[in-house]
Structures are given as C-alpha cells and as structure tokens.
Biopython code that builds the backbone (N, CA, C, O; Angstrom):
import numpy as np
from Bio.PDB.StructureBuilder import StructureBuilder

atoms = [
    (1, "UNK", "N", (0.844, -1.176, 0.000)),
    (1, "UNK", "CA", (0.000, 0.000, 0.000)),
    (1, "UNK", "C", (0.891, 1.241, 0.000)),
    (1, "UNK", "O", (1.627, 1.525, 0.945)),
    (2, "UNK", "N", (0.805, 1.800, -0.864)),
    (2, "UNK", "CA", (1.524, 3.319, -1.136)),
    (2, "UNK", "C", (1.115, 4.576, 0.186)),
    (2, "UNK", "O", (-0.021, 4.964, 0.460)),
    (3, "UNK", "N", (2.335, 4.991, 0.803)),
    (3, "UNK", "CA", (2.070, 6.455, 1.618)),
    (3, "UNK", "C", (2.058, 7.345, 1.240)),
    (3, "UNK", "O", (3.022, 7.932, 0.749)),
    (4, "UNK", "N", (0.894, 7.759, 1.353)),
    (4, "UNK", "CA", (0.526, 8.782, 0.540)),
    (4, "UNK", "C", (0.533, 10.519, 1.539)),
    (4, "UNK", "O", (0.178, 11.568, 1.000)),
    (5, "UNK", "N", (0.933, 10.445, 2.766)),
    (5, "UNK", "CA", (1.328, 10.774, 3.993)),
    (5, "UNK", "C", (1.966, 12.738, 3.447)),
    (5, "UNK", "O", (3.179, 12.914, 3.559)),
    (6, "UNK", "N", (1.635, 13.215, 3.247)),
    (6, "UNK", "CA", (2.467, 14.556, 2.758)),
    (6, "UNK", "C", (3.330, 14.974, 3.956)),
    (6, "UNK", "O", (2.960, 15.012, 5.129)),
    (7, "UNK", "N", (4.620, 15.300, 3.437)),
    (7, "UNK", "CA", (5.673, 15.533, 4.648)),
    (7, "UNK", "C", (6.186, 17.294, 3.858)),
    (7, "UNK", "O", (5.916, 17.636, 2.706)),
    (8, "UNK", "N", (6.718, 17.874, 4.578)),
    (8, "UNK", "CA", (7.616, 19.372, 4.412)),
    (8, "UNK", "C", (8.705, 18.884, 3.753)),
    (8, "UNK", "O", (9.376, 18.049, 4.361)),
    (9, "UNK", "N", (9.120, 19.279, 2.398)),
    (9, "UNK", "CA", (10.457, 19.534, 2.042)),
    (9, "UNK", "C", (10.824, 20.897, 2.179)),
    (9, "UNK", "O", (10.238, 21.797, 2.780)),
    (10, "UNK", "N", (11.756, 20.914, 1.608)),
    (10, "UNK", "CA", (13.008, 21.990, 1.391)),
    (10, "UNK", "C", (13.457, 22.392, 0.431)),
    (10, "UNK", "O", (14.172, 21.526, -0.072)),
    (11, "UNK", "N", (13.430, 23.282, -0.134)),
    (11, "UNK", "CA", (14.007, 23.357, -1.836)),
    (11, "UNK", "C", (14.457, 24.785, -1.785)),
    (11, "UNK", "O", (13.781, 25.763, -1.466)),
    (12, "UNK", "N", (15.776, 24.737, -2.171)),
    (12, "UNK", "CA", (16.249, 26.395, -2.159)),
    (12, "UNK", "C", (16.727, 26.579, -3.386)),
    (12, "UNK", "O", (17.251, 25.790, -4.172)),
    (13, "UNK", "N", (16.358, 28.311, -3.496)),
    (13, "UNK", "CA", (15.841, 28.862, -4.875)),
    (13, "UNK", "C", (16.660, 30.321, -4.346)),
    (13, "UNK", "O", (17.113, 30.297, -3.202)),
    (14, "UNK", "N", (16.822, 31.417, -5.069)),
    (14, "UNK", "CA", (16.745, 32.820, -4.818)),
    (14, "UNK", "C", (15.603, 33.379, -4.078)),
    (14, "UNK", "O", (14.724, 32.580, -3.753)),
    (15, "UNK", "N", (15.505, 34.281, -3.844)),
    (15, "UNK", "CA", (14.578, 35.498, -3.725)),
    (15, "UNK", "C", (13.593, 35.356, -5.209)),
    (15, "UNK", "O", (12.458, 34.878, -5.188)),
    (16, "UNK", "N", (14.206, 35.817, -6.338)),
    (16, "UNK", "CA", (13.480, 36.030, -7.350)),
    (16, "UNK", "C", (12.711, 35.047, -7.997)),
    (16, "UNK", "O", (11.595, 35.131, -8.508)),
    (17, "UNK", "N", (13.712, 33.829, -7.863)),
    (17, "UNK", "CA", (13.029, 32.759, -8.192)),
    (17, "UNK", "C", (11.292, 32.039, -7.516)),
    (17, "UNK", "O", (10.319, 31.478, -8.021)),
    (18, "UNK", "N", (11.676, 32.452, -6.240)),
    (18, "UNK", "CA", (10.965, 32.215, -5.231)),
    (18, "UNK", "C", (9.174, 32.813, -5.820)),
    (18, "UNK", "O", (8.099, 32.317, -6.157)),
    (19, "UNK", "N", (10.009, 34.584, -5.585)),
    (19, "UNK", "CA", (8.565, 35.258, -6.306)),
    (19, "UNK", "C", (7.805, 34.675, -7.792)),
    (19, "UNK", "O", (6.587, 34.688, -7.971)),
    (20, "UNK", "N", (8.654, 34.255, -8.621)),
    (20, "UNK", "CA", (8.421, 34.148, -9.558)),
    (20, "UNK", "C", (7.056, 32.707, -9.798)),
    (20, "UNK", "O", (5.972, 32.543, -10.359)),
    (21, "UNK", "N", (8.230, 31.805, -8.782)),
    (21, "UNK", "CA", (7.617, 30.648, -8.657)),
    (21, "UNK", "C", (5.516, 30.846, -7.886)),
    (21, "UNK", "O", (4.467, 30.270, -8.171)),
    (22, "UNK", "N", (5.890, 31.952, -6.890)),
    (22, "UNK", "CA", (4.726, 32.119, -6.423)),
    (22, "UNK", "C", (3.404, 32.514, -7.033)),
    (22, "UNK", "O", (2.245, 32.112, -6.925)),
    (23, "UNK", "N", (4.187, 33.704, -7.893)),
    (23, "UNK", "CA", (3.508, 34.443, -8.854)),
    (23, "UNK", "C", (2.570, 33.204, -10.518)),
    (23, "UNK", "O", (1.565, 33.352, -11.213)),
    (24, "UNK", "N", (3.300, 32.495, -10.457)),
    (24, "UNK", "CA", (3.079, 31.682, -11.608)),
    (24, "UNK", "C", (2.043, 30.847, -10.708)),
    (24, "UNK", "O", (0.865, 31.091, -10.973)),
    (25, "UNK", "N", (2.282, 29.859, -9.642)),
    (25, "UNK", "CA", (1.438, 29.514, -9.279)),
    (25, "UNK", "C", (0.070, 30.307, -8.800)),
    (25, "UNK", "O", (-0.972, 29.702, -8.547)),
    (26, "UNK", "N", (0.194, 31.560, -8.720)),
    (26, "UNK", "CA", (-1.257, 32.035, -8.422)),
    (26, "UNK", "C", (-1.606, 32.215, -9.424)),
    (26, "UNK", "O", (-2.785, 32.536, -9.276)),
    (27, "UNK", "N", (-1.322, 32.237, -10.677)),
    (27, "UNK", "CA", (-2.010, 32.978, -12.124)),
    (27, "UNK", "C", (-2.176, 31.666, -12.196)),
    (27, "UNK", "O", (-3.191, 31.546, -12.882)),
    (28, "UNK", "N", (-1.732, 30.411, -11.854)),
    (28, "UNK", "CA", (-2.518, 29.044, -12.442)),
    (28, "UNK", "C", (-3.634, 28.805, -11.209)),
    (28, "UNK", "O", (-4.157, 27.694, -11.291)),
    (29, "UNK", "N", (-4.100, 29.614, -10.095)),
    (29, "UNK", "CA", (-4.820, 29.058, -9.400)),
    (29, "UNK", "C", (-4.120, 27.921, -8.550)),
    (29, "UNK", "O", (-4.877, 26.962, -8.701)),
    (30, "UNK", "N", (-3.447, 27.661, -8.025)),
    (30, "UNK", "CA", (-2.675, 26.585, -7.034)),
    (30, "UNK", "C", (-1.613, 27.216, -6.346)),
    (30, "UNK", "O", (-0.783, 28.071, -6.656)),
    (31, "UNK", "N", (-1.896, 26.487, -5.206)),
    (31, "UNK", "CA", (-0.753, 26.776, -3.866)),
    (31, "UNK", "C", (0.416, 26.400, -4.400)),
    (31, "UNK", "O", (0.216, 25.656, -5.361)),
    (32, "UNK", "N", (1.575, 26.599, -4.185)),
    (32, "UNK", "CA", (2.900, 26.704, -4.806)),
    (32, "UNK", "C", (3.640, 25.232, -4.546)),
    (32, "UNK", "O", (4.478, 24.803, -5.339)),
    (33, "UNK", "N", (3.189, 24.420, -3.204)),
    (33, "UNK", "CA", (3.500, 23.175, -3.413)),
    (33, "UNK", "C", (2.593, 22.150, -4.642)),
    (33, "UNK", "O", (3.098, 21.128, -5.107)),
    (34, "UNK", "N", (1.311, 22.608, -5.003)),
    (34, "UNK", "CA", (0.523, 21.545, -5.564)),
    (34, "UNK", "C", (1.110, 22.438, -7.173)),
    (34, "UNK", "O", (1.117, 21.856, -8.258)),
    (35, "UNK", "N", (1.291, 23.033, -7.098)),
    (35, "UNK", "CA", (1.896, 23.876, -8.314)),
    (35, "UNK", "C", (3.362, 22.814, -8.948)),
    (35, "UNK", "O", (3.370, 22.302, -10.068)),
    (36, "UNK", "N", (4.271, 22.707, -8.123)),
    (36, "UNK", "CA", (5.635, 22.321, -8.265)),
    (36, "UNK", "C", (4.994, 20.695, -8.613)),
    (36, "UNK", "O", (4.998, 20.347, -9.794)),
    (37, "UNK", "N", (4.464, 19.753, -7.575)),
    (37, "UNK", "CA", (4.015, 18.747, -8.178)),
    (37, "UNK", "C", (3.156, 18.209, -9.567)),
    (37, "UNK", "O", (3.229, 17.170, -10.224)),
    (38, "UNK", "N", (2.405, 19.297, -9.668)),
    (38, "UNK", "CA", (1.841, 19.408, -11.032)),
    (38, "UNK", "C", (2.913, 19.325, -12.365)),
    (38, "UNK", "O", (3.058, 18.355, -13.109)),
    (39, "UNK", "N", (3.611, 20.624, -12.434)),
    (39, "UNK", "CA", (4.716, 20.691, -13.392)),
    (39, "UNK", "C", (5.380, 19.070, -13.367)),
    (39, "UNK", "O", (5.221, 18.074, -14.074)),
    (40, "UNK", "N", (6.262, 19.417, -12.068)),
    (40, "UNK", "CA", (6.829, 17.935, -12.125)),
    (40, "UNK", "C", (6.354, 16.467, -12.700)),
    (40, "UNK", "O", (6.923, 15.675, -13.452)),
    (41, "UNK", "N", (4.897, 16.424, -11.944)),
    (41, "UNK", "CA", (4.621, 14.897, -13.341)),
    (41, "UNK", "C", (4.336, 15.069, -14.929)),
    (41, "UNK", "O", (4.389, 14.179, -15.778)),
    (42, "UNK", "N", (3.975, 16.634, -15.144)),
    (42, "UNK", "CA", (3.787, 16.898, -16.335)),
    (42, "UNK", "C", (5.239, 17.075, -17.202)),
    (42, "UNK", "O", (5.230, 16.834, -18.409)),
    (43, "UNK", "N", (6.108, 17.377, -16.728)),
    (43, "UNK", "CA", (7.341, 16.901, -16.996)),
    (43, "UNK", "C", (8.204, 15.844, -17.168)),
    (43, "UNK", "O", (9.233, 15.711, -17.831)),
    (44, "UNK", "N", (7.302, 14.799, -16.118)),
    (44, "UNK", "CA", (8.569, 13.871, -16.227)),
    (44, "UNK", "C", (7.179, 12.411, -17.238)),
    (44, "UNK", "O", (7.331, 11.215, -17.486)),
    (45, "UNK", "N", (6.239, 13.182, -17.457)),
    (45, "UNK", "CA", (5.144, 12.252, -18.201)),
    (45, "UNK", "C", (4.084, 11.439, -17.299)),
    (45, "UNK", "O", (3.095, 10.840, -17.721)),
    (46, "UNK", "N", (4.470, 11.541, -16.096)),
    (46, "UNK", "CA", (3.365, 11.173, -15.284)),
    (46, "UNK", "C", (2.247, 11.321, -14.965)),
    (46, "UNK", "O", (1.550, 10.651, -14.203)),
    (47, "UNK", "N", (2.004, 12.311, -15.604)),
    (47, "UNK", "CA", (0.685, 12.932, -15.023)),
    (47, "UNK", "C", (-0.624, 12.473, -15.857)),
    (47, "UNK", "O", (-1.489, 13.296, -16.157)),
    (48, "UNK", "N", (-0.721, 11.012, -16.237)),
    (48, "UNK", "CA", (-1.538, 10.189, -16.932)),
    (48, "UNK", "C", (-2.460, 9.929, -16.027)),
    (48, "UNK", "O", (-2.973, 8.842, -16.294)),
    (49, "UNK", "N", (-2.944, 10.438, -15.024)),
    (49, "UNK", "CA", (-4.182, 10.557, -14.364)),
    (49, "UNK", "C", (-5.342, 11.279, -15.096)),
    (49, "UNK", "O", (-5.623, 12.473, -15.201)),
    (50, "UNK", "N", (-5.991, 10.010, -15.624)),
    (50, "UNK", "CA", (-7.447, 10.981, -16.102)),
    (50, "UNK", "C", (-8.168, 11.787, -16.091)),
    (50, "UNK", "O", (-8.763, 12.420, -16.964)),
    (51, "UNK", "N", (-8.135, 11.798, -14.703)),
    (51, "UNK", "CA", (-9.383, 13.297, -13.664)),
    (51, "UNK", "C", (-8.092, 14.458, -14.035)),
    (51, "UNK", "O", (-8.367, 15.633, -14.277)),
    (52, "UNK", "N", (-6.875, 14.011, -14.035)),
    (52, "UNK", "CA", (-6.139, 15.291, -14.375)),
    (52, "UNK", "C", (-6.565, 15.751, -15.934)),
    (52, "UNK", "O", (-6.886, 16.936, -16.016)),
    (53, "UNK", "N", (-6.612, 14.989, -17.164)),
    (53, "UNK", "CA", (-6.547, 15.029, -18.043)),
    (53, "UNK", "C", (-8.252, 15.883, -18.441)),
    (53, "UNK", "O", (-8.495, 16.831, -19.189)),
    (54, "UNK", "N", (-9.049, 15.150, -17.682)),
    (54, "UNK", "CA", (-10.697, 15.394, -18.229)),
    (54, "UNK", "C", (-10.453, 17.049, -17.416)),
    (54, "UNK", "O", (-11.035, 17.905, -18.083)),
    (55, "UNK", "N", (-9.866, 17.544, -16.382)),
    (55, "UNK", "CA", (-9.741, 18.465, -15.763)),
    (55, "UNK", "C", (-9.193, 19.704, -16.482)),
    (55, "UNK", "O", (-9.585, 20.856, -16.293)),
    (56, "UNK", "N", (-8.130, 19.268, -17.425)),
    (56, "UNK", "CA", (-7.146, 19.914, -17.957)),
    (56, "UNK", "C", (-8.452, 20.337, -19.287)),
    (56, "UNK", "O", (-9.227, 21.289, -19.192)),
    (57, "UNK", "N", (-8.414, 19.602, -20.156)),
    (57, "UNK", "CA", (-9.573, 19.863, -21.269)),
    (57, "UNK", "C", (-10.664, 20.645, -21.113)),
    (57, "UNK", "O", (-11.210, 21.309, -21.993)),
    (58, "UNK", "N", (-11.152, 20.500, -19.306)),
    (58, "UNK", "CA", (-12.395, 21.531, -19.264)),
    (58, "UNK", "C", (-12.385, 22.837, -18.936)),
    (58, "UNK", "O", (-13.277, 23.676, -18.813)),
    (59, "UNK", "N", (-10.707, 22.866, -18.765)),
    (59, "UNK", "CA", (-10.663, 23.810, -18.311)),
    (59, "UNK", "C", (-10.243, 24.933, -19.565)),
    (59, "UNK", "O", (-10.547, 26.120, -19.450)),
    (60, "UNK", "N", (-9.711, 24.551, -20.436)),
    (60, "UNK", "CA", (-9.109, 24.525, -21.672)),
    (60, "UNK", "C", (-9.873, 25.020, -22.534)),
    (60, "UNK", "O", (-9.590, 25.837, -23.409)),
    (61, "UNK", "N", (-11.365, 24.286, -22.184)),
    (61, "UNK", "CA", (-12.404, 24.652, -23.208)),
    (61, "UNK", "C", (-13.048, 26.090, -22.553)),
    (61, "UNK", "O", (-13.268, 27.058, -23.281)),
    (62, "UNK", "N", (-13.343, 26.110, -20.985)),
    (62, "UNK", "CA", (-13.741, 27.209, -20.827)),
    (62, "UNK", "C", (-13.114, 28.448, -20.473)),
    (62, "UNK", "O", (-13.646, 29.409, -19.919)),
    (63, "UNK", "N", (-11.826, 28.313, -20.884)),
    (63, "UNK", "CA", (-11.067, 29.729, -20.955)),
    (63, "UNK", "C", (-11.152, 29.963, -22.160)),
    (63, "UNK", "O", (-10.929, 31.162, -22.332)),
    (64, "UNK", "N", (-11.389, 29.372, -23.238)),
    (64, "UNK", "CA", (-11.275, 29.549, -24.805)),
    (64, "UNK", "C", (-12.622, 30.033, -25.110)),
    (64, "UNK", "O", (-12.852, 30.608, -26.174)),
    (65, "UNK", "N", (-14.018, 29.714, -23.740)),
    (65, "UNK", "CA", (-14.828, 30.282, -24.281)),
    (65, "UNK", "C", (-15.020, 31.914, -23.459)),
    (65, "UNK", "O", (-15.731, 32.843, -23.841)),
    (66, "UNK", "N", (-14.186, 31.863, -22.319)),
    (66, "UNK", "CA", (-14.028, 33.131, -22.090)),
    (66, "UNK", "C", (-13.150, 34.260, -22.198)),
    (66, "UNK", "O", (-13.090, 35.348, -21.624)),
    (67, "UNK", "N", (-12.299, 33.531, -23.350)),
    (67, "UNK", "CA", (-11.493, 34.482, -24.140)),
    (67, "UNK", "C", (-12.675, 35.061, -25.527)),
    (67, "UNK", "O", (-12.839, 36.248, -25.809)),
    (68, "UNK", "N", (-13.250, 34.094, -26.101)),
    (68, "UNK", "CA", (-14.228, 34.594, -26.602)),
    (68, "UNK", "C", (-15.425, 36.013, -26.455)),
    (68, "UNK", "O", (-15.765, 37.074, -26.979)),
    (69, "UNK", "N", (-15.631, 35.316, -25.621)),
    (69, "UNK", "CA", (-17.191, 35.920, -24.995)),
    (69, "UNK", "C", (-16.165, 37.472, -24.935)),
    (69, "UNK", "O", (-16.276, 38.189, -25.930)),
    (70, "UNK", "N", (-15.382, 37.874, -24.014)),
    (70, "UNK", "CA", (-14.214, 38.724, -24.248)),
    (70, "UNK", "C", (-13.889, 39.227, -24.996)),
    (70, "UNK", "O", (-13.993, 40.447, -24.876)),
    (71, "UNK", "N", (-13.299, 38.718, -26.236)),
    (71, "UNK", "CA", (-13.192, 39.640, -27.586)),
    (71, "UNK", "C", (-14.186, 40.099, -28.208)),
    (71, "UNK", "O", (-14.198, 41.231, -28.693)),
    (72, "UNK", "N", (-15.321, 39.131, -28.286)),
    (72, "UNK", "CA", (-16.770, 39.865, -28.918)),
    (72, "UNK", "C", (-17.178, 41.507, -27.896)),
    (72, "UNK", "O", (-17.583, 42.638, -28.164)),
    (73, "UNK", "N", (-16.823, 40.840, -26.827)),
    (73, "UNK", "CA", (-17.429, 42.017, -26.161)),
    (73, "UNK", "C", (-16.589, 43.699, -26.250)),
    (73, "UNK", "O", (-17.192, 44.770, -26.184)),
    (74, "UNK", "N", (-15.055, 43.526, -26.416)),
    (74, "UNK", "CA", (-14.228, 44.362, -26.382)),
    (74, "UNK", "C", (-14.003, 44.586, -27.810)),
    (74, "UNK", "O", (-13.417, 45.648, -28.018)),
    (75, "UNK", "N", (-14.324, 43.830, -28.984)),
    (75, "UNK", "CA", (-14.463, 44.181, -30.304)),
    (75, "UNK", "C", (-14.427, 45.539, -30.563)),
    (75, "UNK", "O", (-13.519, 45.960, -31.280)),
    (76, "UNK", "N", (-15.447, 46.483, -30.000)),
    (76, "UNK", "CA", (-15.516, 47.911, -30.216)),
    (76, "UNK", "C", (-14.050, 48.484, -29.579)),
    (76, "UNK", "O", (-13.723, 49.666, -29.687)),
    (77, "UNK", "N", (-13.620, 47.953, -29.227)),
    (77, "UNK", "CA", (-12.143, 48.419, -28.130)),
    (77, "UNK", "C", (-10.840, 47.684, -28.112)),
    (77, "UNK", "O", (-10.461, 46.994, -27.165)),
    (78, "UNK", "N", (-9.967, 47.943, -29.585)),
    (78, "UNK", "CA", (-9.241, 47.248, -29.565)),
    (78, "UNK", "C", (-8.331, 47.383, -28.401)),
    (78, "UNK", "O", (-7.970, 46.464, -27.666)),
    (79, "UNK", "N", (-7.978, 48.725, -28.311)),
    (79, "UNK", "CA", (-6.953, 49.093, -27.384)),
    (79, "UNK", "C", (-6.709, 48.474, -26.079)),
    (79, "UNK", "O", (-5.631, 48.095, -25.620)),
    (80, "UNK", "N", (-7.631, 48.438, -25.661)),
    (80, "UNK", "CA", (-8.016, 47.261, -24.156)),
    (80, "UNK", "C", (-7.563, 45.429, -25.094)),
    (80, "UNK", "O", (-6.615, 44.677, -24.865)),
    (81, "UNK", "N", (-8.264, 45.341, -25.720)),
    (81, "UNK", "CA", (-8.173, 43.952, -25.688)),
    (81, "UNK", "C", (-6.336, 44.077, -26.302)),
    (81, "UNK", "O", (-5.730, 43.196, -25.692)),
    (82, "UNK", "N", (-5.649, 44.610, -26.961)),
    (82, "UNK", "CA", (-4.456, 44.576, -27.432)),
    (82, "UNK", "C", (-3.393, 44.539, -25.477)),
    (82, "UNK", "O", (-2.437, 43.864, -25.093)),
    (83, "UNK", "N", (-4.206, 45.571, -24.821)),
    (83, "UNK", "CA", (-3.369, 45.780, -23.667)),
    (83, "UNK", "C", (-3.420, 44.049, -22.892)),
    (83, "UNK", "O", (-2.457, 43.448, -22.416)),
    (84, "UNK", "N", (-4.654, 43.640, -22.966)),
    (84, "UNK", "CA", (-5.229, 42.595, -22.030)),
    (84, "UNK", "C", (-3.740, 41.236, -22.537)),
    (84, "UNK", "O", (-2.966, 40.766, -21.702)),
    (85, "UNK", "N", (-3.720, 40.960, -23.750)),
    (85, "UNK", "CA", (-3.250, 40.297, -24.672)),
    (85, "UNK", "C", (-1.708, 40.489, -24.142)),
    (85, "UNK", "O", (-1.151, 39.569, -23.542)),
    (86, "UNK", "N", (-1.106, 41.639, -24.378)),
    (86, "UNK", "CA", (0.196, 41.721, -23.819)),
    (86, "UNK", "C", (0.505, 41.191, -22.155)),
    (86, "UNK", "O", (1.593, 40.717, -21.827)),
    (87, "UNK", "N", (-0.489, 41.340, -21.334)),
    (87, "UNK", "CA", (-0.363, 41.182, -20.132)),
    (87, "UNK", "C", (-0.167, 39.652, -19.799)),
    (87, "UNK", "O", (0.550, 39.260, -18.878)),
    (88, "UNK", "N", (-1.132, 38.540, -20.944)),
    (88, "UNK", "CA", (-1.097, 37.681, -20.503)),
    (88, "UNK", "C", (0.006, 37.192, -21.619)),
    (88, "UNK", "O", (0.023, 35.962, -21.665)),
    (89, "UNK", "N", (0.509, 37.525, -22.115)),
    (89, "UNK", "CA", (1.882, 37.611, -22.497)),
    (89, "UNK", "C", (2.565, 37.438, -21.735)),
    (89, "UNK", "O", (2.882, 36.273, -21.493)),
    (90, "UNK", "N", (2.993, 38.265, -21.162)),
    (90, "UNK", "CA", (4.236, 39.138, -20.195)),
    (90, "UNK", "C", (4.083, 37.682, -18.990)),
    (90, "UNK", "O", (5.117, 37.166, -18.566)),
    (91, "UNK", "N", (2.741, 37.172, -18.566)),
    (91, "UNK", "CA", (2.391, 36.197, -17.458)),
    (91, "UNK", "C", (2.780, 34.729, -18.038)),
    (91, "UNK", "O", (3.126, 33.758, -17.365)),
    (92, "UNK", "N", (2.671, 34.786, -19.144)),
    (92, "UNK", "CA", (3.034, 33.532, -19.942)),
    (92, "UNK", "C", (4.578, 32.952, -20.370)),
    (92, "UNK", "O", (5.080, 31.830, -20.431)),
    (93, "UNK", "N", (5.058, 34.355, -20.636)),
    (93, "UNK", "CA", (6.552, 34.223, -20.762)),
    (93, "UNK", "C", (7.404, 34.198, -19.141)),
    (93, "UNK", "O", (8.533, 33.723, -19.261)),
    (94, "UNK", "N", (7.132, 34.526, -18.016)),
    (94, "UNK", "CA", (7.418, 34.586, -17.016)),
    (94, "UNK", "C", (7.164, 33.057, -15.985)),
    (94, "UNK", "O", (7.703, 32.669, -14.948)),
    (95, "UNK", "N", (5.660, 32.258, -17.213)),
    (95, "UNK", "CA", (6.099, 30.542, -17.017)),
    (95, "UNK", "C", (6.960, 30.037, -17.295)),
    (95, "UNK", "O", (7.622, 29.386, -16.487)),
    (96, "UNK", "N", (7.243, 30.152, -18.481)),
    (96, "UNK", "CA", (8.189, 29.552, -19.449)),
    (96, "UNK", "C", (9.740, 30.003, -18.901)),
    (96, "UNK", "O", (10.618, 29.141, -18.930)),
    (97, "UNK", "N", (10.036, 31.266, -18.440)),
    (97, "UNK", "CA", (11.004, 31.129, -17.524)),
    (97, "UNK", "C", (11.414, 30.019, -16.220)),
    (97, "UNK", "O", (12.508, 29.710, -15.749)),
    (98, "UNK", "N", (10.260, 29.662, -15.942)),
    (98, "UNK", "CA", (10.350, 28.816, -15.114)),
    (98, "UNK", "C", (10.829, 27.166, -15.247)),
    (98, "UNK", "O", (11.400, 26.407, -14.464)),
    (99, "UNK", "N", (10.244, 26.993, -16.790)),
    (99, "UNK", "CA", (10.500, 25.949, -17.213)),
    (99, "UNK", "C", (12.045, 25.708, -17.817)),
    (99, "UNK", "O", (12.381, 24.762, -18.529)),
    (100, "UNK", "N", (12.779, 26.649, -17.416)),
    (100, "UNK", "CA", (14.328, 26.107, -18.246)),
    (100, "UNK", "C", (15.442, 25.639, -17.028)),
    (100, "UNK", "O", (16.562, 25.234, -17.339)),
]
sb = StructureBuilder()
sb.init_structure("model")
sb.init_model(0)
sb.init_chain("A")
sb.init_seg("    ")
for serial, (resi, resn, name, xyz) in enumerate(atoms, 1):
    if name == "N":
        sb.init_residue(resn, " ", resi, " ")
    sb.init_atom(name, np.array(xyz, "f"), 0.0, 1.0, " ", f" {name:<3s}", serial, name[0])
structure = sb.get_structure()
C-alpha cells in the first residue's frame, strides 16, 4: 500500500526565483506546493491521471470560451483587448522562464 502521507520539504531557490515561482502559481490558481508537483509529473510524463486530463480539457475549453465571450465584447475596443493580450503575455513568458 503506497504512503501517501504529505511531509515538508526543502528546496532552495533565490529570492526572485521564489517570487516568480509564487507568482506563476497564483495565475494558475494553485498553492505553490501543488503547483511544483503538477509541473513535475507533467514533466517527467506522469501525469496520466485521467481526472487530471478530463480536468485539464475543461478547463481549456472554458477559458477559450471566455477568451471569446471577451473579444466579442471588447471588439468595439481594440486598445483594451491589445493591452489585455500583452499582459497575458508578459504572465506567460514569465512561465516559461520557469521551465528552463
């Protein structure tokens, strides 16, 4: 039978790294330990848990429909939606820092 028991590690990082790491996990919605485990099986291919997978897709679908609903609505306003766009830019590339 597997322990499944959660214990405290330790993992040392910078200052910046630290923020960075925090910051990324709140723009994904997760506490910064369930954050690091996430990446990690999605990295190392583990993360073949279904409920993760059916989770991942729904979630997938309804940001795509509220990126939608969003542009129709800001249509009259590019300027906002061009600003909105860079931001989650700037949040996106600041993952991908994370990932090297």
């Amino acid at each position: 039978m597997k322990d499944t028991t959660r214990k405290q590690r330790t993992v040392m990082m910078t200052d910046a790294e630290w923020q960075d790491l925090k910051e990324t996990a709140a723009a994904a919605g997760m506490r910064v330990s369930a954050f690091i485990i996430h990446r990690l099986a999605v990295a190392s291919g583990t993360a073949g848990d279904a409920r993760i997978g059916d989770t991942l897709a729904r979630m997938e679908r309804s940001l795509a429909c509220l990126e939608e609903i969003e542009r129709l609505r800001l249509a009259d306003d590019p300027d906002t939606w061009k600003t909105i766009n860079e931001r989650v830019d700037a949040r996106l590339a600041l993952e991908r820092r994370l990932d090297r």
